[in-house]
Backbone bond lengths (Angstrom), bond angles and torsions (degrees), N, CA, C in turn:
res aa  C-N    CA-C-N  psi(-1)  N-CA   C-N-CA  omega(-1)  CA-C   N-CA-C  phi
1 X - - - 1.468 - - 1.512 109.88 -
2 X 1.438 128.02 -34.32 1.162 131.21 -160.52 1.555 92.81 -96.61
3 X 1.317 121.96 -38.25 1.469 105.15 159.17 1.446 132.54 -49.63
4 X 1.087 124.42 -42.21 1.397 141.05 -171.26 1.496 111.63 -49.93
5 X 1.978 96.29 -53.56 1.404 120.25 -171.91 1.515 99.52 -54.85
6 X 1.624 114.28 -50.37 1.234 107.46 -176.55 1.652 129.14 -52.31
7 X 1.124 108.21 -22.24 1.577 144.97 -176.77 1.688 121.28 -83.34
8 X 0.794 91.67 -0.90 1.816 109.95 -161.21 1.611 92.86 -104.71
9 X 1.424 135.61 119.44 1.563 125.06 166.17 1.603 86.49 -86.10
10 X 1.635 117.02 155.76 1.366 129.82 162.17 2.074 94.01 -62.30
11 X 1.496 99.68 143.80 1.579 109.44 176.40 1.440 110.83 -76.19
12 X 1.513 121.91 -9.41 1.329 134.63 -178.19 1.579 111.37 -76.68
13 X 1.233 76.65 -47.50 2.009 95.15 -177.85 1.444 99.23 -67.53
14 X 0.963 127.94 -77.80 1.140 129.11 -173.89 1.654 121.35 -42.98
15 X 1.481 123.58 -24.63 1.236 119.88 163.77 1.364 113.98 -96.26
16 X 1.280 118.06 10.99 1.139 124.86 159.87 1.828 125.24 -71.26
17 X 1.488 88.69 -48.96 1.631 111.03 -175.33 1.567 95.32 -78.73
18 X 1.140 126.09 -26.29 1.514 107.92 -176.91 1.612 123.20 -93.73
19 X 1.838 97.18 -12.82 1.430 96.25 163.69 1.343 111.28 -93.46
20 X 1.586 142.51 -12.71 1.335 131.26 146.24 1.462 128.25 -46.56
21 X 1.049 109.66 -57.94 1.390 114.78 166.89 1.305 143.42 -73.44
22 X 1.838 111.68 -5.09 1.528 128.54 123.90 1.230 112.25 -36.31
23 X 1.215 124.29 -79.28 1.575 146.13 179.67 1.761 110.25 -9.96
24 X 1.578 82.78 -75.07 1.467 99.23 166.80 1.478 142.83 -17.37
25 X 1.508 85.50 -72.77 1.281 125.83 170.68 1.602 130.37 -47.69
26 X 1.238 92.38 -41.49 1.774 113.75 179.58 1.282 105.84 -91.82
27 X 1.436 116.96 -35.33 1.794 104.70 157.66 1.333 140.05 -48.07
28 X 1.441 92.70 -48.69 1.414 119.65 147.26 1.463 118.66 -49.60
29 X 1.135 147.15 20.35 1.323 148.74 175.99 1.982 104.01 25.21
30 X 1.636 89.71 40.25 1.832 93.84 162.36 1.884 108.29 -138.60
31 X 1.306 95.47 44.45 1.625 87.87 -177.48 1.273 118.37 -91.58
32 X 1.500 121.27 153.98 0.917 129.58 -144.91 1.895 107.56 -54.62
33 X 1.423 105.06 -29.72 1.505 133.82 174.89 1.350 117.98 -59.23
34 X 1.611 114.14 -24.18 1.171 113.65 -153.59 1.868 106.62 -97.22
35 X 1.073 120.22 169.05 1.977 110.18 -176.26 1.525 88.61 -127.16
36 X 1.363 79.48 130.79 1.910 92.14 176.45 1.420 106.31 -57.33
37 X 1.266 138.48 172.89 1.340 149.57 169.71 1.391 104.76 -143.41
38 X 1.327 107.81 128.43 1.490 122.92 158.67 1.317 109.45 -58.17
39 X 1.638 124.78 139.28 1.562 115.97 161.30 1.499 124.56 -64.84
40 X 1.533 103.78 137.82 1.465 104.44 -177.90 1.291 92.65 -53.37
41 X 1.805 103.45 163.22 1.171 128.03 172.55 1.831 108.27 -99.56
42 X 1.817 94.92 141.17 1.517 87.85 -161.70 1.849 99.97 -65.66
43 X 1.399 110.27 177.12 1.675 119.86 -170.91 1.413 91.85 -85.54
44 X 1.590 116.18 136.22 1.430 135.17 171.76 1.589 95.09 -81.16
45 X 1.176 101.65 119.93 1.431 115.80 164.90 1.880 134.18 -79.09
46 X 1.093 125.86 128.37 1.445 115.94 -172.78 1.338 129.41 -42.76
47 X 1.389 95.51 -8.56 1.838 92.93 -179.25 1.759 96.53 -110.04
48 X 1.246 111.21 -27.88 1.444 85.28 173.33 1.471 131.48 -77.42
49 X 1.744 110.12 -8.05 1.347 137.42 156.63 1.634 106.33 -37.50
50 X 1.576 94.59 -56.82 1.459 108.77 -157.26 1.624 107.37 -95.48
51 X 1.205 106.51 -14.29 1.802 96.39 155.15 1.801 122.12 -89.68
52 X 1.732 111.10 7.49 1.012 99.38 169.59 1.574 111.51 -85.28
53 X 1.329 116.21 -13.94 1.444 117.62 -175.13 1.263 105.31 -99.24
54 X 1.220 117.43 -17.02 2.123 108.45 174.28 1.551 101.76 -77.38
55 X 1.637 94.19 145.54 1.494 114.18 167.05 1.404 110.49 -27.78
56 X 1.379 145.71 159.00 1.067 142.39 -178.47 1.946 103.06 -99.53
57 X 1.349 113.68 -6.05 1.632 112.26 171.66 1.722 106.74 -88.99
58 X 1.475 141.17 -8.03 0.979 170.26 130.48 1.503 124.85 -48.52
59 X 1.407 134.93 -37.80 1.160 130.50 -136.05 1.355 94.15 -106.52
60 X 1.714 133.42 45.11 1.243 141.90 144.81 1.083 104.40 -128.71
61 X 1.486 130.14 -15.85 1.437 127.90 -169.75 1.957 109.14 -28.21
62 X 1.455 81.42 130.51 1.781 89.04 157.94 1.605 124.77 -144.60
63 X 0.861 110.21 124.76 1.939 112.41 -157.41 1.419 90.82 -75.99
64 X 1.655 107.55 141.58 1.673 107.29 -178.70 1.861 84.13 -135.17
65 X 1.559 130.47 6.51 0.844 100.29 -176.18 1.807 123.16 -96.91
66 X 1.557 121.34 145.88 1.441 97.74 -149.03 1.836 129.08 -81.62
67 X 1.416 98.34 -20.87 1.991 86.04 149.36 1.082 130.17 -73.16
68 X 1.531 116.21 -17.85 1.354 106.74 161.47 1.480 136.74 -65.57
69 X 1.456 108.25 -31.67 1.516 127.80 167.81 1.528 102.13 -54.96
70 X 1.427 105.85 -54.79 1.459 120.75 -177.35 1.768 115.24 -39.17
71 X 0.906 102.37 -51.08 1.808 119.67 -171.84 1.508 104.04 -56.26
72 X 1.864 100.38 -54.03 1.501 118.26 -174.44 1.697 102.60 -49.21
73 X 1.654 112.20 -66.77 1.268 119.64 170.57 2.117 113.10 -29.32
74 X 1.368 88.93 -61.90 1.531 78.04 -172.69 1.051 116.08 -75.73
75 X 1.526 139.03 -9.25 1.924 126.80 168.57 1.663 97.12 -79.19
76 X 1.164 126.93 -42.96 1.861 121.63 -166.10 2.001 87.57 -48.70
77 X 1.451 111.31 -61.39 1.204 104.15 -169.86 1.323 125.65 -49.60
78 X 1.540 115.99 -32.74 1.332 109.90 -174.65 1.498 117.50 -71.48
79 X 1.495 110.99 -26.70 1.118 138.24 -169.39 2.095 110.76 -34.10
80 X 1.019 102.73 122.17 1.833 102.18 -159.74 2.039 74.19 -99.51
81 X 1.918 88.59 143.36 1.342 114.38 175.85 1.516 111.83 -73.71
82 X 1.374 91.55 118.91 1.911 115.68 171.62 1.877 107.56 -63.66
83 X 1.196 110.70 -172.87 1.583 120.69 172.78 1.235 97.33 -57.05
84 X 1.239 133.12 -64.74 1.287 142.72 -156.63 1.508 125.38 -70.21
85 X 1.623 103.42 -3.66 1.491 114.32 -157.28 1.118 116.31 80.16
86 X 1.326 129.77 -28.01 1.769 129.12 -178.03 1.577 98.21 -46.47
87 X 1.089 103.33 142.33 1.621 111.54 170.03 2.071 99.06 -87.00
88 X 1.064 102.79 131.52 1.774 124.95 175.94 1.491 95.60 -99.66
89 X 1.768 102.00 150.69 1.512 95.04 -176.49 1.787 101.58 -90.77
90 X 1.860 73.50 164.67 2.244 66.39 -169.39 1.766 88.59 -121.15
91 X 1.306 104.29 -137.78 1.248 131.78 -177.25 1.588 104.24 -59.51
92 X 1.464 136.58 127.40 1.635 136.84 155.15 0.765 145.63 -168.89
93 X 1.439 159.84 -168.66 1.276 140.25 -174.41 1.560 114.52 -75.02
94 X 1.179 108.34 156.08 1.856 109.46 168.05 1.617 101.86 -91.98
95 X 1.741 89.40 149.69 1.568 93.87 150.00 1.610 139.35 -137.91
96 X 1.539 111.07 135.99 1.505 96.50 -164.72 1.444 93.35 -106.47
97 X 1.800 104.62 154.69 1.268 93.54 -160.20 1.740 86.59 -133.99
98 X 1.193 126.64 107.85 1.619 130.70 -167.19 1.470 91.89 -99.99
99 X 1.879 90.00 169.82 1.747 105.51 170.11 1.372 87.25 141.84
100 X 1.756 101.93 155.43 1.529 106.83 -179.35 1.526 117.52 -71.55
101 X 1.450 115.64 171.89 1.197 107.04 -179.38 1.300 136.29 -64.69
102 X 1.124 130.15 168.61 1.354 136.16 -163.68 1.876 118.50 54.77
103 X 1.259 115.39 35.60 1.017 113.78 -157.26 1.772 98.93 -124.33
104 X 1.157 114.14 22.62 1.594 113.13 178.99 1.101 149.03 66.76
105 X 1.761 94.30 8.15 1.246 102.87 162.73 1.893 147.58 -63.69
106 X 1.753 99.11 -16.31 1.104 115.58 163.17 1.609 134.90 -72.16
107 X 1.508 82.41 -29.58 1.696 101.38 177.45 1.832 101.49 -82.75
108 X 1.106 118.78 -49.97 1.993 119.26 156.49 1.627 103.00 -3.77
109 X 1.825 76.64 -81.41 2.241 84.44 -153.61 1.690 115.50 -68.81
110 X 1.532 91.37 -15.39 1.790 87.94 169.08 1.841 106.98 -86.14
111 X 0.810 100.04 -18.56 1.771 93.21 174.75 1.436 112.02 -85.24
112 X 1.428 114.82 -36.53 1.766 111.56 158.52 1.284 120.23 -50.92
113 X 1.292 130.84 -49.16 1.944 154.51 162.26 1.434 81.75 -24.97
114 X 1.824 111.71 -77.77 1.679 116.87 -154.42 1.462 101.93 -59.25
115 X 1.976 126.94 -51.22 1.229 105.75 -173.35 1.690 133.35 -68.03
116 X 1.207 98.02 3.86 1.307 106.64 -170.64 1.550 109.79 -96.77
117 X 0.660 111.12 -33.34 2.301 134.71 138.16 1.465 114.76 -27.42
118 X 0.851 100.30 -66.94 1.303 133.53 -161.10 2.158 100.41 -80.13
119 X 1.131 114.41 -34.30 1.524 108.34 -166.92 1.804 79.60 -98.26
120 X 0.864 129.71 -9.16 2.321 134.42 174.77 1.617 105.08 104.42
121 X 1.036 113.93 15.21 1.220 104.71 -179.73 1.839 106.47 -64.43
122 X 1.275 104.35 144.19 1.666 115.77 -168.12 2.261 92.96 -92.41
123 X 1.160 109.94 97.06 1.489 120.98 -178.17 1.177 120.26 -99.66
124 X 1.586 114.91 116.61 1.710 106.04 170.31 1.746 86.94 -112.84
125 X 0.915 107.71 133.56 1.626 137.19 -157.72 1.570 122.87 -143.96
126 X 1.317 114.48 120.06 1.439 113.76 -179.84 1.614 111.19 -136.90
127 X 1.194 123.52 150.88 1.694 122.20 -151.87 1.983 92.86 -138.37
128 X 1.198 113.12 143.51 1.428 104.54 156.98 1.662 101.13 160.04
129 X 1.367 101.19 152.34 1.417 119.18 -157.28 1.610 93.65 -77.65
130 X 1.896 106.47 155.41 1.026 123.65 -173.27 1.636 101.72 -58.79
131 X 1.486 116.50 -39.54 1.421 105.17 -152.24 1.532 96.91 -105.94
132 X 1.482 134.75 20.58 1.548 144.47 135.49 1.056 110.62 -88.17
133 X 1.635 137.49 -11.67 1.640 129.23 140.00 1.239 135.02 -28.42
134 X 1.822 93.13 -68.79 1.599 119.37 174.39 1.849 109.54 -54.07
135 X 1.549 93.94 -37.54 1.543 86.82 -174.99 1.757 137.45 -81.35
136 X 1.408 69.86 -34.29 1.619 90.84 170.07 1.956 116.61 -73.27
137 X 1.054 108.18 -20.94 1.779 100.58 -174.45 1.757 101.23 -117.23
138 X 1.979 113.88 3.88 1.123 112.27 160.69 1.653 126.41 -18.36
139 X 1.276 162.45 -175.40 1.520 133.90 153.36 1.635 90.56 -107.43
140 X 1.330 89.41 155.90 2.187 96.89 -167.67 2.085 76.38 -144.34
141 X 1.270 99.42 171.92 1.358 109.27 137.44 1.247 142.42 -96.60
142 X 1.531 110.17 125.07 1.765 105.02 147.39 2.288 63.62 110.64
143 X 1.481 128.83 26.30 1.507 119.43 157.42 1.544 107.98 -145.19
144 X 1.438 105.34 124.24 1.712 99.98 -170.75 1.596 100.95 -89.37
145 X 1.251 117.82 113.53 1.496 128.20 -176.15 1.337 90.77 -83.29
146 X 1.070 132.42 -46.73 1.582 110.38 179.21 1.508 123.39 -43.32
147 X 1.267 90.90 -59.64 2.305 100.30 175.85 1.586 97.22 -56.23
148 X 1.221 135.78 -45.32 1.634 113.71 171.77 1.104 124.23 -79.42
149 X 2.008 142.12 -15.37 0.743 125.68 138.13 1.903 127.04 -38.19
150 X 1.365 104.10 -62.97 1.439 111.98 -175.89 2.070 108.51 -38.50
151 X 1.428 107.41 -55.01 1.485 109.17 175.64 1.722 110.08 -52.18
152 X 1.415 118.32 -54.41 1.368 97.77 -172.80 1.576 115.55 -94.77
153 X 1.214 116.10 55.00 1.726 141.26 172.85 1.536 83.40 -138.77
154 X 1.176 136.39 -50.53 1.810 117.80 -167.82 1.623 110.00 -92.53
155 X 1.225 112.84 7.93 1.697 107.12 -166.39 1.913 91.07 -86.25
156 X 1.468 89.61 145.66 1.627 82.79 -167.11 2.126 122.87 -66.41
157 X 1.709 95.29 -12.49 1.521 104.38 -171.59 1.502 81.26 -126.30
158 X 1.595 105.62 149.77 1.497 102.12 157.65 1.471 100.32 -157.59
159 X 1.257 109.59 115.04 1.694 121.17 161.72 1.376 120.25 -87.03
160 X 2.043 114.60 100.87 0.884 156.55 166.55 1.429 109.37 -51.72
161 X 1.780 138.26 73.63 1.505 95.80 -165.57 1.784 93.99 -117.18
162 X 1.404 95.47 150.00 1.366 117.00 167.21 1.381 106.64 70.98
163 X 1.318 97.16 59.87 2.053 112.62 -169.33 1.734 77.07 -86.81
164 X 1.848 100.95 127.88 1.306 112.14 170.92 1.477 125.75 125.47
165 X 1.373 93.65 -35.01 1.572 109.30 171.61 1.393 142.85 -64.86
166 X 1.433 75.54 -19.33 1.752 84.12 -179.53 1.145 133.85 -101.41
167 X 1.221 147.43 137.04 1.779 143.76 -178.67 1.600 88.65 -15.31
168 X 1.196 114.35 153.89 1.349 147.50 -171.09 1.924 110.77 -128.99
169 X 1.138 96.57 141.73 1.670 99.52 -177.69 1.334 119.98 -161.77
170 X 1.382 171.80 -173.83 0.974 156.85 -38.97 1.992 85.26 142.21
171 X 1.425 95.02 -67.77 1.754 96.97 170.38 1.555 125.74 -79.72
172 X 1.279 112.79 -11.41 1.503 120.56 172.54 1.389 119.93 -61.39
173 X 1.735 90.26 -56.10 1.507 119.08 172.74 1.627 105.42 -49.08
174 X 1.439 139.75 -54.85 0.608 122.05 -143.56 2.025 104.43 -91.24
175 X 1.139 94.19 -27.57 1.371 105.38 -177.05 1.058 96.42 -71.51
176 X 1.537 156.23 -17.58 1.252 143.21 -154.21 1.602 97.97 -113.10
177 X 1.662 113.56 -11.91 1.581 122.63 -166.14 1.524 85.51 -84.06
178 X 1.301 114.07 -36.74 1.691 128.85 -159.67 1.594 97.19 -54.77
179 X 1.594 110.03 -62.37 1.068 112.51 -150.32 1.607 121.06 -96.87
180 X 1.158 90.56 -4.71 1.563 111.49 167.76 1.497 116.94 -76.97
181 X 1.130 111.83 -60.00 1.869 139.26 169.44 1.688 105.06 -39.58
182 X 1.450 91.66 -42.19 2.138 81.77 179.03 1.411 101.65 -97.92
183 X 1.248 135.13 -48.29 1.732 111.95 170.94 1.253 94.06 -35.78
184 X 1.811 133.57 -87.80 1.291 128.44 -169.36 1.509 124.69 -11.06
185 X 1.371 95.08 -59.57 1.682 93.32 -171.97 1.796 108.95 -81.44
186 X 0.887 123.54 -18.95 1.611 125.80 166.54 1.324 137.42 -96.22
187 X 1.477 103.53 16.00 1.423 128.16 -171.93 1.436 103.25 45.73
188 X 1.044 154.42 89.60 1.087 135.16 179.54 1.998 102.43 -138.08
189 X 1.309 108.32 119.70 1.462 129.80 -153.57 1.804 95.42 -49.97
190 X 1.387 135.10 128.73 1.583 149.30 170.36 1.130 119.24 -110.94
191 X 1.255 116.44 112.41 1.499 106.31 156.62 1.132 111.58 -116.95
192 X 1.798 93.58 135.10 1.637 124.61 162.32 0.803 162.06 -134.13
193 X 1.533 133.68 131.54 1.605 115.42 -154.39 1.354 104.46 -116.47
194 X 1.214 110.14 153.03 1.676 114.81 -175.87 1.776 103.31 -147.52
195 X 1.350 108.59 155.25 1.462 121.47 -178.94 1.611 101.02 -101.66
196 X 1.468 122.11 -19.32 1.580 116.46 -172.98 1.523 111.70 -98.78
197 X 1.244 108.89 144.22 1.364 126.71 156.96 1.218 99.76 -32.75
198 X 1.574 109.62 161.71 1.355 138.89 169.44 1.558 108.94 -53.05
199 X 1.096 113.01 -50.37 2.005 128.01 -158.30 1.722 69.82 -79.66
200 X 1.233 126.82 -101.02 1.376 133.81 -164.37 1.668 114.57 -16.09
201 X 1.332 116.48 -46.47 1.235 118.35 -175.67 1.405 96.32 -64.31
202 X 1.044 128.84 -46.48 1.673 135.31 -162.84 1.206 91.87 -55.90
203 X 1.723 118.35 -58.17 1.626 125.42 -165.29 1.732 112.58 -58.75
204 X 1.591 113.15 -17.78 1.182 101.19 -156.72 1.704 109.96 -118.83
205 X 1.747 92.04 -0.25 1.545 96.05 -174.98 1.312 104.34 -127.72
206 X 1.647 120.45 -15.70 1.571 128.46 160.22 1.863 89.66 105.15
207 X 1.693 100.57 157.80 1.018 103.94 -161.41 1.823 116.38 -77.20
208 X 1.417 129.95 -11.08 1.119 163.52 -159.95 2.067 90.30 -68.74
209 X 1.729 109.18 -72.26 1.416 119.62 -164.51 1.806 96.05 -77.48
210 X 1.734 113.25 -29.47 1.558 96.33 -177.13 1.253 118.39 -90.19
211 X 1.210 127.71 0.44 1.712 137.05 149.04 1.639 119.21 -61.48
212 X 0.956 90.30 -14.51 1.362 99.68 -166.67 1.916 106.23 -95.80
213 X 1.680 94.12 -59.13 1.634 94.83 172.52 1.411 106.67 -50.69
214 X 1.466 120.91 -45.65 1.073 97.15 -146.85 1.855 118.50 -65.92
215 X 1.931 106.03 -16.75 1.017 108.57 157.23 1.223 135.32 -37.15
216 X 1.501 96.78 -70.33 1.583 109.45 -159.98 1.562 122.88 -94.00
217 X 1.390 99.07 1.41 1.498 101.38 161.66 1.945 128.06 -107.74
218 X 0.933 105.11 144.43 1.650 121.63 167.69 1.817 100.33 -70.24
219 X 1.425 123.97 127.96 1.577 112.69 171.29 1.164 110.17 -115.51
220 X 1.306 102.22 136.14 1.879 114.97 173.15 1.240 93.34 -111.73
221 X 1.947 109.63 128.06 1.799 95.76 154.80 1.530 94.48 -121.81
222 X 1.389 93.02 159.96 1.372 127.62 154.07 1.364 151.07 -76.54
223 X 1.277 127.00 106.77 1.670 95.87 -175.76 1.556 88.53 -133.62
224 X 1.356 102.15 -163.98 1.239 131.76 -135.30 1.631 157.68 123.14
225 X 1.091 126.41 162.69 1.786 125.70 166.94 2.184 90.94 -68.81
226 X 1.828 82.38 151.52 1.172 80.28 179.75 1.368 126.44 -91.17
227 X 1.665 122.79 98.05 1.703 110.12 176.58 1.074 113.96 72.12
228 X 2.175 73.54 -126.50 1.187 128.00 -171.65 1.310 121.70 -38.02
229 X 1.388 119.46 -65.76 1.572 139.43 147.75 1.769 117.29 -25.57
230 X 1.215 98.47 -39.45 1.720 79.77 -178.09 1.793 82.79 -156.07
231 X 1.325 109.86 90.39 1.958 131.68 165.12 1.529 78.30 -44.84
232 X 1.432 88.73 154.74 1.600 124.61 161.70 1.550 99.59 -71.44
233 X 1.258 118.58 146.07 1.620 119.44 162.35 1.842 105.47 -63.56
């Protein structure tokens, strides 16, 4: 019995020590009351959005060349204020950006894409080669190439690359008159890169779409050794 007693905490004491050390605890932002929280996750930013969808030989691109900077400068400005104040891109010039191959013009319009990211402009943006155009809105069954033509003629940015390269046809031509003709008529900002001369482009896309670029685009060319073939040190 006299052991026991020794063995016994008073029930006073003991709700004493457990409401101190509640106390504690909840100061500590660990009380028994309190619900753990996961840490927020940091905010995904629009360009890192938009380097998950660029090529991964691209997906640092930064344009240093200076009409090209230039162009970037003049769409951020035109850019009409979103909810947020972000300027959205609006109405502006296109730009085609020629020169032989390997000469950096691809790495250009994806670094224009990033600076235009990058200065807050709010971008719905779509990129893809002339001859994954032809392929993709080919007619198949059971895929309406028209409704995906119509989106990449209404998407507000569209990087056109290597308009020219590809087999040429009677239906190429015409799909390329299509989609050129409504950016054209809706101002709606293009980027494009091409490996042909001026006369050549005319020859290879008909005179209808190269009357037209030659409007609505700003031209940067390029020259040079090519690249790939001989890297910069």
């Amino acid at each position: 019995m006299t052991c026991d007693r020794h063995l016994t905490r008073d029930p006073h004491q003991v709700g004493r020590i457990a409401d101190r050390l509640g106390a504690i605890l909840t100061q500590r932002g660990i009380g028994p009351a309190t619900t753990a929280h996961e840490p927020l996750p940091e905010p995904v930013t629009a360009l890192e959005l938009a380097d998950a969808r660029i090529p991964a030989r691209y997906r640092r691109a930064l344009t240093d060349h200076p009409h090209v900077t230039a162009w970037v400068d003049e769409i951020t400005r035109a850019g009409r204020p979103g909810p947020a104040g972000a300027p959205g891109i609006s109405e502006g010039p296109s730009l085609l950006i020629a020169g032989p191959t390997g000469t950096g013009k691809t790495h250009q319009a994806y670094g224009a894409i990033r600076a235009l990211l990058t200065a807050g402009v709010r971008l719905r943006w779509e990129a893809i080669t002339a001859a994954d155009l032809y392929a993709r809105l080919r007619p198949r069954s059971g895929f309406d190439s028209e409704r995906e033509l119509q989106a990449l003629a209404r998407c507000p940015l569209l990087l056109l690359d290597d308009l020219g390269a590809a087999k040429t046809s009677e239906w190429t031509e015409e799909l390329t008159y299509r989609l050129i003709n409504h950016r054209y008529e809706h101002l709606r900002p293009t980027l494009i890169t091409t490996n042909l001369p001026t006369a050549d482009l005319r020859t290879a896309l008909g005179d209808r779409v190269a009357s037209r670029l030659a409007e609505m685009t700003e031209r940067v060319i390029l020259d040079g050794p090519d690249r790939r073939r001989h890297p910069a040190a």
